[in-house]
N, C-alpha and C positions, 0 to 999 in steps of 0.2 A: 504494500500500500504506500503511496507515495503520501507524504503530509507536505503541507504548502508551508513556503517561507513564514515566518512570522515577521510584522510588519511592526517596528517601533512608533510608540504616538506620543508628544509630548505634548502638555495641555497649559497652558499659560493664559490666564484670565484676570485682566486687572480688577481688584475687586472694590474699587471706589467707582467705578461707571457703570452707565446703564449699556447692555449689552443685548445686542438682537442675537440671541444665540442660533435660531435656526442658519440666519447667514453667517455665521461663525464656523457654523459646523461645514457649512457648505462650502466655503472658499476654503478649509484646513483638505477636506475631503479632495478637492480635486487640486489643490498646491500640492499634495502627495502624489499625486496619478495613480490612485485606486480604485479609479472607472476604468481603465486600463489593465486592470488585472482583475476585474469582474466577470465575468461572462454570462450571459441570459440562460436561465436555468441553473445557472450555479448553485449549490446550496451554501450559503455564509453564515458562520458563526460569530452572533453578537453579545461580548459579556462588559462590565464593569464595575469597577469600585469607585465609589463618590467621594472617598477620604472628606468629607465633609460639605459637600458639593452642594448648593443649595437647588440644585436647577437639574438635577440630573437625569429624571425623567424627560425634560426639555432637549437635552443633548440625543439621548438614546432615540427618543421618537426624529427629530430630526435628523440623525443618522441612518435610520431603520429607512425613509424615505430616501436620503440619497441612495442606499443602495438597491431601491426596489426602480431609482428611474436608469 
């Protein structure tokens, strides 16, 4: 069975502004080129820890979207 690279992410959020996370998530998403390593009908594996994250639901759901387009 072959297992796929794993992909480093680092997340840096200043936390005195207001922030549009769904376009956050969406310009980190494709600054990476991981539309590029997607393929239609892929099945992807989405997990994470919030280490205190106020919005992390927010992240996840807007993630879950870019990869379904």
């Amino acid at each position: 069975m072959d297992i796929p690279r794993l992909q480093i992410v680092e997340q840096g959020f200043k936390q005195d502004c207001e922030l549009d996370v769904r376009q956050a998530v969406f310009d980190e998403f494709h600054r990476c080129g991981w539309p590029s390593n997607i393929s239609p009908g892929q099945t992807v594996l989405i997990t994470a820890g919030s280490r205190g994250g106020a919005c992390m639901t927010d992240v996840l759901r807007a993630l879950v979207s870019c990869v379904k387009t």
